[in-house]
N, C-alpha and C positions, 0 to 999 in steps of 0.2 A: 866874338863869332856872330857876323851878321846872317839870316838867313830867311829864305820866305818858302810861303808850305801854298801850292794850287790844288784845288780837289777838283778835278773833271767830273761833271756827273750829264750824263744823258739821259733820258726818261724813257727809252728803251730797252729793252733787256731781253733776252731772248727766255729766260727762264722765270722773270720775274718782273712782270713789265710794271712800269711807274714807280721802279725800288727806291729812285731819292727821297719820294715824296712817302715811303712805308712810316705807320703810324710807330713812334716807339717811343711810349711813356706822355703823350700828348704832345711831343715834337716831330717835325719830319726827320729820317736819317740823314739827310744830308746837314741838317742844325745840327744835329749830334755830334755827325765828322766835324763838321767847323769845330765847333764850340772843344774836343778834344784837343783838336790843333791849335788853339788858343791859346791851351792850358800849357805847351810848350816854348819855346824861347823865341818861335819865330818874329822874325819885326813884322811882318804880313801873315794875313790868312784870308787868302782872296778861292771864291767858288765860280769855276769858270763851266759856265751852261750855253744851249741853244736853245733852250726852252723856257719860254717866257712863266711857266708855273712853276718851273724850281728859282728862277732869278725872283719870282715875287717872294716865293718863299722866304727864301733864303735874307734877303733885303727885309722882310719883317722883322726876321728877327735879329736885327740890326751888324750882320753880317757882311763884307762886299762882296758883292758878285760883277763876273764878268761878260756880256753876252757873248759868246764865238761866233765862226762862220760853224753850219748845218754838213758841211762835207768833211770835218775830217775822221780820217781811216783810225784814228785812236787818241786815248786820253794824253800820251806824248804831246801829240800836234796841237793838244787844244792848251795844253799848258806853254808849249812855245808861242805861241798867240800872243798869250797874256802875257809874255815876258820880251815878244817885239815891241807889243802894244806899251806896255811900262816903259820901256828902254831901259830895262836892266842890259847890266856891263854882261860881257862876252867870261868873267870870272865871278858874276856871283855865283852865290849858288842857289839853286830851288828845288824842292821837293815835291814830288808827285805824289800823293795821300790818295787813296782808292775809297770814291763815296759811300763805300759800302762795310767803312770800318768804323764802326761808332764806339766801338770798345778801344780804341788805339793808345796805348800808352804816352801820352807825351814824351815819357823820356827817351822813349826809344826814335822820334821823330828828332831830338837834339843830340841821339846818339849819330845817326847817321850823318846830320851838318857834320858834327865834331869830328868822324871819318875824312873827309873832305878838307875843314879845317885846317886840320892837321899836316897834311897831303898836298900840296898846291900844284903837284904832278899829277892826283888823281882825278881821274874823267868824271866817274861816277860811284856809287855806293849802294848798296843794298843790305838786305837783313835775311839770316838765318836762324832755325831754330832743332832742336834733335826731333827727329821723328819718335813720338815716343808709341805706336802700337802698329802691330802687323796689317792692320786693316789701312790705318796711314799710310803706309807705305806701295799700298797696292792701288789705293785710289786716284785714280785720273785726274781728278780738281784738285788732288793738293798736290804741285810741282815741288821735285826736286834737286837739289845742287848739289854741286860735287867743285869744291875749291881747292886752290895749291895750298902749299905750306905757307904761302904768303898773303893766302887770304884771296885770293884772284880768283873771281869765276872762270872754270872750266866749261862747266855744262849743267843745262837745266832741262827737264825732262819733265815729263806726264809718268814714264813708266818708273821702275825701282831701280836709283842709279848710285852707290856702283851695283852692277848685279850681286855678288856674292857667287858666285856657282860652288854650286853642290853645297849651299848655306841655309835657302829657302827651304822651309819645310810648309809646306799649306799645309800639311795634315794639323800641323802642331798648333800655325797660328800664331808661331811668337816672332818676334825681333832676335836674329841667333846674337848668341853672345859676343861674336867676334864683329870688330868692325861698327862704325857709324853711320845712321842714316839723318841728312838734315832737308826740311821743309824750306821755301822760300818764302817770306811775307815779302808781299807786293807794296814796298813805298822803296821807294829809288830819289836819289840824291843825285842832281847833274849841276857841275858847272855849263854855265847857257852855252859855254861854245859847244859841246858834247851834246847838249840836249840840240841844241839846232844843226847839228852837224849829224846826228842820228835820224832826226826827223827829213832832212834831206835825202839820206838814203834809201834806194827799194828797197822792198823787205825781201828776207833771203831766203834761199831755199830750207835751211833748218825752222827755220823762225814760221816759214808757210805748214810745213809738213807738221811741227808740236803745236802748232796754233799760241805760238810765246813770244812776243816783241821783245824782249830780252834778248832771243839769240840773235836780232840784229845786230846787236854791240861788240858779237864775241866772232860774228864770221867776219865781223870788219877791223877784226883784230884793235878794239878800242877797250881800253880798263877797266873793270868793274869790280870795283871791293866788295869783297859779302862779308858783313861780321856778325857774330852772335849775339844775340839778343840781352840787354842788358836786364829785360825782364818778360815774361812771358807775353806774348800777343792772341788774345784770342780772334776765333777763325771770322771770318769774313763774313756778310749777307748773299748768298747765291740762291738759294731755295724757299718756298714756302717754309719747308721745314729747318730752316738756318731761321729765319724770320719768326717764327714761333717761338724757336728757344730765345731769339734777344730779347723778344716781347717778355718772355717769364721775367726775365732778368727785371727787368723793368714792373713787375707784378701785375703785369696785363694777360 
């Protein structure tokens, strides 16, 4: 199983500006995402920026990077770049890694290849996880999916999907007994025809209104496997306070 991992990062952020370059353990996080992706099966792990402070970074510490063009609409398009710019085939495959996962399990980046892999019909891949508390479940940042019996994205949502009616209890605060809820971790698996064939598309009315480039694959009625996590994924960098806790981690 051949595969390559791109980590988009921009040095913008609306809630956390200059997050690639966030200190964590005397590295920058975007060194951290590489160096995670490393630790998996990929034959590549290239950091594709527009900003000449994350590509010096990055290139320090003896990583490649790739400069993009400054205009594109999402980390999709910057990872198609890198993979015209490569001339990868129309059937590899490559993974989108979100610079703001410094904790990312490798194996789960060689779970999703192996999705794919496996599948030589399958577009894309993604990853799910059980929502495990009522506050998860209500929280706007952390997206949710709802997949067939065969594992194919349905739908991914901000609010609580499926509803449950007459299930929610706020007063209670818990997760009811009946029924599952699962979280989406954001790294996605495309063969480059699907990822360029995505990236060519406008984005759609579902996809505008959840603010979720995901729903552009599903109102274009194009594949998306979600499978379960082969092992737990902790949450992402979005906050000051998401950035505080990684720093403990790190004993800073």
């Amino acid at each position: 199983m051949t595969f390559r991992v791109v980590i988009p990062a921009r040095f913008g952020s609306e809630r956390l500006p200059g997050k690639p370059l966030a200190d964590l353990g005397g590295r920058p996080m975007i060194v951290r995402v590489a160096e995670a992706a490393a630790r998996s099966s990929a034959a590549e792990v290239l950091v594709a920026t527009d900003d000449e402070r994350i590509l010096t970074a990055v290139e320090a510490a003896g990583i490649t990077a790739v400069m993009t063009r400054t205009d594109h609409p999402s980390g999709s398009d910057r990872v198609m770049e890198v993979a015209r710019v490569r001339r990868w085939s129309e059937e590899d495959i490559v993974l989108n890694v979100q610079g703001d996962e410094p904790f990312i399990p490798p194996a789960v980046l060689d779970q999703v290849a192996g999705v794919l892999a496996a599948d030589p019909a399958a577009a894309s891949a993604t990853l799910c996880e059980r929502v495990a508390t009522f506050e998860e479940l209500l929280d706007v940042n952390l997206v949710k999916v709802v997949r067939s019996a065969s594992e194919r994205a349905l739908y991914f949502s901000r609010s609580p999907i499926p509803h449950g009616r007459g299930l929610f209890d706020t007063a209670a605060g818990e997760l009811p007994a009946q029924g599952a809820w699962w979280r989406h971790i954001g790294v996605y698996g495309f063969r480059c025809w699907a990822l360029k064939k995505f990236v060519g598309l406008p984005p759609g009315r579902l996809e505008v209104l959840e603010r979720l480039e995901q729903l552009r694959f599903l109102e274009n009625d194009l594949d998306m496997r979600v499978v379960e996590t082969c092992e737990p994924v902790p949450g992402g960098i979005d906050t000051p306070e998401d950035l505080a806790r990684a720093r403990a981690r790190f004993g800073v």
